[in-house]
Each structure stands twice: as structure tokens, then as C-alpha cells.
C-alpha positions in Angstrom: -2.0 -23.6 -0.9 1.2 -21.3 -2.5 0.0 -18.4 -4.6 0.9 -18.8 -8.0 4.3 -17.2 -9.6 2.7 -15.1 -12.7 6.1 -13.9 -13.4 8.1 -16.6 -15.0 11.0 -17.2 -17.5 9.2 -18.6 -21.1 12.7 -20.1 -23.3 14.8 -17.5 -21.2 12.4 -14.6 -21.2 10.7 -13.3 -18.3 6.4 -13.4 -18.8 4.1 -11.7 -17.0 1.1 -14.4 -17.4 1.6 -14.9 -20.8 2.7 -11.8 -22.4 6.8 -11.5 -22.2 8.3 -8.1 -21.1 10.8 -7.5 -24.1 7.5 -7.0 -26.3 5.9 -4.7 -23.6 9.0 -2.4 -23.4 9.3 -2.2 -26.9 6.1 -0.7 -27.3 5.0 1.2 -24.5 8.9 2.1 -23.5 10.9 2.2 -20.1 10.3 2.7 -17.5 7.2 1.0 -17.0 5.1 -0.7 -14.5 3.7 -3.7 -15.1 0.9 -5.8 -12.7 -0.6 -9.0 -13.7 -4.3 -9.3 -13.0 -4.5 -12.7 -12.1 -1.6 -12.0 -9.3 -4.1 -9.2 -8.0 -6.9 -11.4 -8.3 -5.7 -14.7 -6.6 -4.3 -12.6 -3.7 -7.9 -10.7 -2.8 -9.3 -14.3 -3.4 -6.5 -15.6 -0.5 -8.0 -12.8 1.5 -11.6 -13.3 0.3 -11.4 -17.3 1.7 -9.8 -17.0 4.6 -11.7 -13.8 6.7 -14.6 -15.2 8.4 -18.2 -14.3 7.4 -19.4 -10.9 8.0 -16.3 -9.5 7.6 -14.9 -6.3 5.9 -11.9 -6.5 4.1 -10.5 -2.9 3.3 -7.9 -2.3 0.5 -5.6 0.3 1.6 -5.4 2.5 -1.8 -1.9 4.6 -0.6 -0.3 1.4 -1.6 -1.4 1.7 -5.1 -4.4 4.1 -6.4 -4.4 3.3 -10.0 -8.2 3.8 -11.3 -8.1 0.7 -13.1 -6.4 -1.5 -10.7 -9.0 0.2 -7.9 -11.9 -0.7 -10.1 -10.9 -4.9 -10.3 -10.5 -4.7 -6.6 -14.0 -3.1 -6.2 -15.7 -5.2 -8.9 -13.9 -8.3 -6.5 -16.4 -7.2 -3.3 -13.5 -5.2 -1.7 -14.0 -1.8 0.5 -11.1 0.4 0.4 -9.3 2.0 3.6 -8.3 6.1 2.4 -6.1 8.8 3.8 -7.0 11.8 2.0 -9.5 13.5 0.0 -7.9 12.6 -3.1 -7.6 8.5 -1.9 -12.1 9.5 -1.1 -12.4 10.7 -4.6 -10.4 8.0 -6.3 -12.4 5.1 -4.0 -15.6 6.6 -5.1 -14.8 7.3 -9.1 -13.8 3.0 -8.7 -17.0 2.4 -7.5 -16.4 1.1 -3.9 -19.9 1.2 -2.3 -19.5 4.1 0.5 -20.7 1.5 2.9 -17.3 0.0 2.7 -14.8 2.8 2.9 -12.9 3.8 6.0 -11.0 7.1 5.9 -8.0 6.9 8.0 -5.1 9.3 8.7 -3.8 11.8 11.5 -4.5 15.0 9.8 -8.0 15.8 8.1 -9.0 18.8 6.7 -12.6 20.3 7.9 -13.3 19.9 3.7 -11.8 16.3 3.5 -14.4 15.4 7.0 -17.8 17.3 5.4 -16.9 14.6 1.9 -17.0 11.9 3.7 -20.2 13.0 5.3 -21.7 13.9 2.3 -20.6 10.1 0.5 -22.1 8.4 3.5 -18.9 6.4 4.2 -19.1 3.7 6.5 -17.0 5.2 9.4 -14.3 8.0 9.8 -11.2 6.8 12.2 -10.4 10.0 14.3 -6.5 10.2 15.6 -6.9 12.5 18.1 -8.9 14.8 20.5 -8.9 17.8 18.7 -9.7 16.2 15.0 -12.8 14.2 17.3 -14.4 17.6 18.6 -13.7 18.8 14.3 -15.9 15.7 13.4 -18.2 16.9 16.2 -18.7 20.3 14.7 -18.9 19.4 10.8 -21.4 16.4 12.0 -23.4 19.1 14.0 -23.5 21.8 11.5 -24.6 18.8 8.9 -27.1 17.5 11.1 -25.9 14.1 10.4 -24.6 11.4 12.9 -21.2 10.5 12.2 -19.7 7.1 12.6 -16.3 7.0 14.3 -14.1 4.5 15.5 -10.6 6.0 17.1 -7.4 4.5 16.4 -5.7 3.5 19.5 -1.6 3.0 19.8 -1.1 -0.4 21.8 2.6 0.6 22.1 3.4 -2.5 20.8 6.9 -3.0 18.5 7.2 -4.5 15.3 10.0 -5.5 13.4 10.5 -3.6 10.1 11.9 0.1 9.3 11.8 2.8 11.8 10.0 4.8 9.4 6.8 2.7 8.8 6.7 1.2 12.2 3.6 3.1 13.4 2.5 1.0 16.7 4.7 2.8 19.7 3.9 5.5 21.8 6.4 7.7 20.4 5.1 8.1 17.1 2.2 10.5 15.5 0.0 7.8 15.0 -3.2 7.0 17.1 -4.0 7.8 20.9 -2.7 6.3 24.1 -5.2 3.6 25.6 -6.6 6.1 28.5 -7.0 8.7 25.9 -9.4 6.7 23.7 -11.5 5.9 26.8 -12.0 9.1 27.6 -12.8 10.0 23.8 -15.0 6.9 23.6 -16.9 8.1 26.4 -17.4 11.6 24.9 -18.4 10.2 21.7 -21.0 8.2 23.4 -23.0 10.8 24.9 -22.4 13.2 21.7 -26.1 13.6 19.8 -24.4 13.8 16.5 -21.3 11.2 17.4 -21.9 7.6 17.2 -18.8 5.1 18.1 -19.0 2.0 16.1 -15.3 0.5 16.2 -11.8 0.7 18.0 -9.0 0.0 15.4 -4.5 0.0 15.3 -1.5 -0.5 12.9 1.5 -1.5 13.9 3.2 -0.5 10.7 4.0 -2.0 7.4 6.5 -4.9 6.1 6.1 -6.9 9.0 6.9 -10.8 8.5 5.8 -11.6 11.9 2.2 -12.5 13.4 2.7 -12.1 17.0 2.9 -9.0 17.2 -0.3 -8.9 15.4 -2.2 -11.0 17.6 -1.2 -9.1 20.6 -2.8 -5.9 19.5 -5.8 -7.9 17.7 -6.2 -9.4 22.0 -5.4 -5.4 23.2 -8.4 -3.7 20.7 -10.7 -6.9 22.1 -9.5 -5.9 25.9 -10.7 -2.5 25.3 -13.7 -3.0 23.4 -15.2 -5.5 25.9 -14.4 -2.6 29.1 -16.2 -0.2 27.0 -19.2 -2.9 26.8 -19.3 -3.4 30.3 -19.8 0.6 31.1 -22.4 0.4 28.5 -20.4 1.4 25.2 -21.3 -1.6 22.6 -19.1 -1.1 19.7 -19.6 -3.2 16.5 -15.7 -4.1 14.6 -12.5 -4.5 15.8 -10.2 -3.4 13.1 -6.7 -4.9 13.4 -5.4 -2.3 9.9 -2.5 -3.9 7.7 0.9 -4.3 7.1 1.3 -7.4 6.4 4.9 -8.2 4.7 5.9 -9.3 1.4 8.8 -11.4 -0.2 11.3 -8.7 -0.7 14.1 -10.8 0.1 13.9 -14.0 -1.3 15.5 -15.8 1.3 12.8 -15.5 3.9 9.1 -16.2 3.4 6.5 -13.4 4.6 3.3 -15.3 6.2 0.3 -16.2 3.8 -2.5 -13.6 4.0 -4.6 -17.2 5.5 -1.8 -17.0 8.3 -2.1 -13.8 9.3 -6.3 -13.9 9.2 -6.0 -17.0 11.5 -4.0 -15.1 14.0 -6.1 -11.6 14.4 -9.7 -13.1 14.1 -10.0 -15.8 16.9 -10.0 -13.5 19.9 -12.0 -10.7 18.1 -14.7 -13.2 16.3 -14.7 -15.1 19.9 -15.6 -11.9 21.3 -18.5 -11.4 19.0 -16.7 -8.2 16.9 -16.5 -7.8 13.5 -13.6 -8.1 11.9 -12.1 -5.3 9.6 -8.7 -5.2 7.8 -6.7 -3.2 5.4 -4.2 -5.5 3.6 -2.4 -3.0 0.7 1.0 -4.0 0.2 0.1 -7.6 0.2 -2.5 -7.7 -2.2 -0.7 -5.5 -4.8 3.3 -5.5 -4.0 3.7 -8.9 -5.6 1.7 -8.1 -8.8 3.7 -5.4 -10.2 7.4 -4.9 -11.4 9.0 -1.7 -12.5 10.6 -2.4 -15.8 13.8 -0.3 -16.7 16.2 -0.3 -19.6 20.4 -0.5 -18.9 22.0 3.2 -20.3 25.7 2.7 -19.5 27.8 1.2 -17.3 30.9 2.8 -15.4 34.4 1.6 -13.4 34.6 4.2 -10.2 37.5 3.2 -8.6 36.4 -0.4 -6.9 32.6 0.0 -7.8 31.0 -0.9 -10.6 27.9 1.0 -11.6 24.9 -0.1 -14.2 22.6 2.5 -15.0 19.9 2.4 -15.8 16.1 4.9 -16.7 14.7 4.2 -13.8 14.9 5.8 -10.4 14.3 7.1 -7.1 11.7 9.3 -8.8 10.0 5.8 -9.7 10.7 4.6 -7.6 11.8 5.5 -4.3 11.9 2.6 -1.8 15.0 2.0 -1.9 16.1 5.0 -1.1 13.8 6.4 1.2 14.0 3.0 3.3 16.9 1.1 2.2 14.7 -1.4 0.9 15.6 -4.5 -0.9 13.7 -5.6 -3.9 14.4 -8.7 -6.1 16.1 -7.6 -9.1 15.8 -10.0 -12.9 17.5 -10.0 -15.6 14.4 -9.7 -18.7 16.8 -12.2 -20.9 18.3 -15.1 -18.7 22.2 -15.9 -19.5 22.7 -19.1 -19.8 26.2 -19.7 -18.4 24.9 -17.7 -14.9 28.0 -15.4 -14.6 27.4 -12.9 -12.4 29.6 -9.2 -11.7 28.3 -7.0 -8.8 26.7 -3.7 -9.1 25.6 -0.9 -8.1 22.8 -0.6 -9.9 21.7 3.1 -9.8 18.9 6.0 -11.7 19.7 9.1 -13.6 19.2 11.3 -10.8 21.0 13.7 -9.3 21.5 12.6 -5.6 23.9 10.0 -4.6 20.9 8.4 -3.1 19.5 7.8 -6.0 19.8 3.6 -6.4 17.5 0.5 -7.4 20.2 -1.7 -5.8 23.5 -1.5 -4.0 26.5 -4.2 -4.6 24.3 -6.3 -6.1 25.4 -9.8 -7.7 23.3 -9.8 -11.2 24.3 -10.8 -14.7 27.0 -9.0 -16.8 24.7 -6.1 -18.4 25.3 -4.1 -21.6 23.3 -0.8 -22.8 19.5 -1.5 -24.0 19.0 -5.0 -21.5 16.3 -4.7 -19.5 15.8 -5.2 -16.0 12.9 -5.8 -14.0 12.5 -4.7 -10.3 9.9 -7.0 -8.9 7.9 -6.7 -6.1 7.2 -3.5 -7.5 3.1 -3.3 -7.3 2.5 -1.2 -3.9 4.3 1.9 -3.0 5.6 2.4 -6.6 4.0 4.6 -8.9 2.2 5.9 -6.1 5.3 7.7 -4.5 6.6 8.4 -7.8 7.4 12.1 -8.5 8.9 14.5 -11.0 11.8 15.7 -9.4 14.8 16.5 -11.6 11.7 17.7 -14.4 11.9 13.5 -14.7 8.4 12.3 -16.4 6.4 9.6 -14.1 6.0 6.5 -16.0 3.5 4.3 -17.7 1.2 1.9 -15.7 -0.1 -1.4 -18.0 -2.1 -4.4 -17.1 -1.7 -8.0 -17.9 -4.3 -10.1 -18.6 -2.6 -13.5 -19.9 -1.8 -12.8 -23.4 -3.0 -9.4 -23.7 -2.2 -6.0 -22.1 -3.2 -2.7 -22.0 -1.8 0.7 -20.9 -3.9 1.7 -18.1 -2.0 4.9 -16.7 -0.4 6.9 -20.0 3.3 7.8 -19.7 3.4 11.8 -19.2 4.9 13.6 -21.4 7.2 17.1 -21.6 4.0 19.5 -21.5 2.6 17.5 -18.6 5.5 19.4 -16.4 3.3 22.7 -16.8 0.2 21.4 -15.6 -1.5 23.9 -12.7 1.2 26.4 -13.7 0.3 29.8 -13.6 3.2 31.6 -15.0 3.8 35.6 -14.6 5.4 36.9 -17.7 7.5 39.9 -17.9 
């Protein structure tokens, strides 16, 4: 069954549910992300309905940590997947039950290992040999056995951006296959070490499930060769990265899809499945909403600009991303110009949208950048002393601001300024 479109045009005006965008820009101001609730809702429910029983469904909160949003997706039975400290903090202050939250990521600090000892998470995913023999020491000086699972590379390629491919030898992330064995095997006869899983990611954006189903068979491989020399291991956790609708031309897989494709061999083999959708729960429930400035002739290009950019949003830039672009007031007579349709800041990289076909746009329409939900505000910065902007929810007709627009004093925050 399609998930439902909870952004629509209402009499030539684009809704979120039932509230229309003019009104929100008018009072909260641009730029602003928007998310609709039941967009976030329906796609956890997609996941919710289509794992099989006993499974642990993970939320990846780098995509999107907003307290609010990170509350509904705890209060909806989901664990969360972290990668620092301040992801731990956040997943805890939500009210994810530590039973349910993984802490990933290569590069741990000793005080970021001891909290998630201390909160009693469910299992820390070690990256390498030396952060493994860390979690050893902090465990031992604890006196508390630490559940691990290592992240293992299958060297397996994906298509999507160099950058957040993550799955081939070559990059930073995970260990080789004889590398875990041997780590397995230490972890196994460590008094305060106990190995409960084997997990990968591929990377991020990917449309495809094979290659997804070829590292859920290679972490099965490997956990049933550790069973036979006597290392029993509990979940097989496959991570995320499943793909979005960026270009509207081709269809990502359905989260039902992509569940169907990693859990047969590891439920088959009697493991527990674990994943750690992000992107796909949240990317499609938020848009950035921006306001038109000026537009400018520069030799053959045309430019629109516009209050938003790579400070608020940075995909574009940092990966050449495409995102679907709206007009907030449809034109009727569907003339189009093409644009370049670029931020206020001061890099030449700085664009929502390069030679873009969109409608002819004057100063003060507004624009929305869809697809916007995950990897947004959360890579949003202050550069060029820019403010980050406001964060609101939508729940049909109403909405509320859930993350406050900063304002000029904000800049100064943690400043400790020497005076003359």
C-alpha cells in the first residue's frame, strides 16, 4: 500500500496535512522547516508492520535529532541507533528505553564509552581493535560486562555518492571479515566483554535491495562460523540507508521491500533482526521553506535567490544532491524559466538547485524544498554569522514551533571573550 502524500496543493496552495505553508511563513518567518506528523507516523508504522516479531527497529537520530520529533518516534515503540555523546544524551532526554539504543560510530571517546555504560544501553558497536581493548578497560574499571557487537565491512558496493557509501574496504568504516573473527574471539573469552551481535552499512541513499541482501546473507555467514566454534551471537543488524524519492522520476523501494529482502536469511537462521532506517522515516516528512529575495541576469544564467542556504541546508552542496523543488502558489498557465536557484552565502557553492526548470518567481514567493526532513537542520550551521532556522510540526490543522529560530545574541553563546 503507497504511503500517503501529506504535502499537497489545497485551491493552488501547497498544505502540509491541513495547514497551508503561506500561513506558516507568515508567522513564524523563512526559512523554516516544516515535518508533518502523520508523514512521520505512517512511515514508522510501514516499518512497524513489516519487520518480523522480536525485532528491533533503531532510528538513526544523525538524520534528524529534533527533541520533539525524537520523543513521537520513542512514544511509537522505536529504539534509536547514536553516534556521539550528544545523539546518547538527546536519545535519553526523548525517553528511548536504554534497552533499545545502539551507539555506533568509528571514533568514541573513553567519556562517551563510560555513558553508555552508565545508561545501560542495549549494546555498543566497536569499529576497530584498538576502540574494542578501550571498551575492555572502561568495562573493567566499571566492573560491568559490556555488550558489543563489531561492525564488519563486507566490501560490498552500493550505488549512491562516494561520500556516504560506507560498505568497501577502502573506507574508515567497520573491520575486514578476518579482523572481526579474531576480535570476536577475544571478546569471547574477555570476563568483562560479552558479544551479542555482528552488524554493516553499506551507506546511505541507496535505491537498490540487492546489495542489501548480500551483506544481510555475509553477517548470517559469519555469525553461523562463529556458532560452530562455540560463539552464539543473538542479532544480525543489517544498519540503514535505505533511499528516498529525491528525484521524482525514479521510485526508492518501500520500507516493506527492503524488510523482505534483509530478514529471510537472518530470521531463517534464527537471529534477530536489528535495523536503523533514518533518512527513510524522516526525509519525506520535512521541507525547508524559503522566501525569493531577488532575481539576477549573469550573462546566460539566470539566478533566483533566495534566504535559504547551504548553511540550511547543505546537501546540495556537499553532495550534489537533487531535491524536489515547489512553487508554495501554483501558476496556473505552468510557464516555466530555468534557474539557478541559489542562498545568500558567500561561496559559489552555495545552491538549493542548479538549472532548474521552475515557475517565473518574483521577490517574497515562497519556495519549498521537499524532501527536506533528514539531514537538514541537523547539518545546518552558522557560517557567514547566518542564524539556523526554526523547526515546526504539523499536526493536520494545527502547528506548533518545536525548535525556536535563533536569534543575533545566540551567535555569542560559549563565548568567552578577552577584552582589552
Amino acid at each position: 500500500m503507497p504511503l500517503q502524500n501529506q504535502f499537497q496543493y489545497q485551491n493552488n496552495q501547497l498544505y502540509c496535512e491541513d495547514a497551508p505553508l503561506a500561513a506558516i511563513a507568515a508567522e513564524v518567518g523563512t526559512p523554516v522547516y516544516v515535518y508533518s506528523q502523520a508523514a512521520l507516523l505512517e512511515r514508522v508504522n510501514a516499518y512497524k508492520t513489516a519487520v518480523p516479531p522480536h525485532s528491533l527497529i533503531c532510528y538513526a537520530a544523525k538524520a534528524n535529532s529534533n527533541p520533539t520529533l525524537l520523543r513521537r518516534l520513542a512514544a511509537a515503540g522505536l529504539g534509536a541507533d547514536v553516534t556521539s555523546g550528544g545523539e546518547l544524551f538527546l536519545a535519553q532526554h526523548a525517553g528511548f528505553p536504554p534497552e533499545k539504543i545502539l551507539f555506533s560510530g568509528v571514533g568514541k571517546r573513553r567519556d562517551e564509552i563510560e555513558m553508555a555504560l552508565a545508561a545501560g544501553i542495549h549494546s555498543l558497536h566497536a569499529e576497530s581493535e584498538m576502540e574494542l581493548n578501550l571498551i575492555a578497560k572502561v568495562a573493567a574499571a566499571r566492573q560491568q560486562r559490556a555488550h558489543i557487537s563489531l561492525r564488519v565491512n563486507p566490501n560490498i558496493r552500493a550505488e549512491t555518492h562516494p561520500y556516504i557509501s560506507t560498505g568497501l574496504k577502502a573506507h574508515k568504516f567497520g573491520v575486514d571479515r578476518a579482523t572481526a573473527v579474531r576480535l570476536f574471539q577475544f571478546a569471547a573469552t574477555h570476563p568483562w566483554l560479552e558479544p551479542v551481535g555482528v552488524a554493516a552499512h553499506i551507506g546511505s541513499q541507496i535505491t537498490d535491495v540487492k546489495p542489501y541482501r548480500e551483506s544481510a546473507k555475509f553477517l548470517v555467514t559469519l555469525a553461523d562460523e562463529l556458532a560452530a566454534a562455540g560463539i552464539r551471537l543473538t542479532y544480525v543488524d543489517v544498519g540503514g540507508g535505505l533511499g528516498i524519492d529525491y528525484d521524482e522520476e525514479r521510485e526508492a523501494p518501500m520500507p516493506g521491500d527492503w524488510i523482505t529482502a534483509v530478514s529471510q536469511p537472518i530470521i531463517q537462521a534464527g537471529y534477530q533482526l536489528v535495523v536503523e532506517p533514518g533518512r527513510s522515516i524522516v526525509g519525506p516528512a520535512g521541507l525547508l521553506l524559503t522566501q525569493a529575495l531577488y532575481t539576477k541576469q549573469q550573462g546566460e544564467k539566470q539566478f533566483l535567490i533566495v534566504d535559504a542556504g547551504m548553511n540550511d541546508l547543505l546537501r546540495p552542496t556537499l553532495y550534489q544532491a537533487h531535491h524536489p523543488i515547489w512553487p508554495v502558489a501554483q501558476a496556473a498557465d505552468g510557464a516555466t524559466a530555468v534557474y539557478d536557484i541559489v542562498g545568500p552565502v558567500c561561496e559559489s557553492g552555495d545552491f538549493l538547485a542548479q538549472a532548474r526548470p521552475f515557475p517565473p518567481t518574483r521577490p517574497g514567493d515562497l519556495i519549498a524544498v521537499m524532501q527536506a526532513g533528514a539531514y537538514g537542520f541537523a547539518m545546518s550551521s552558522n557560517y557567514n554569522g547566518r542564524l539556523r532556522p526554526a523547526e515546526v510540526l504539523v499536526d493536520g490543522r494545527q502547528y506548533q514551533v518545536i525548535r525556536a529560530r535563533q536569534q543575533y545574541q545566540h551567535l555569542l553563546d560559549g563565548s568567552l571573550e578577552i577584552r582589552d
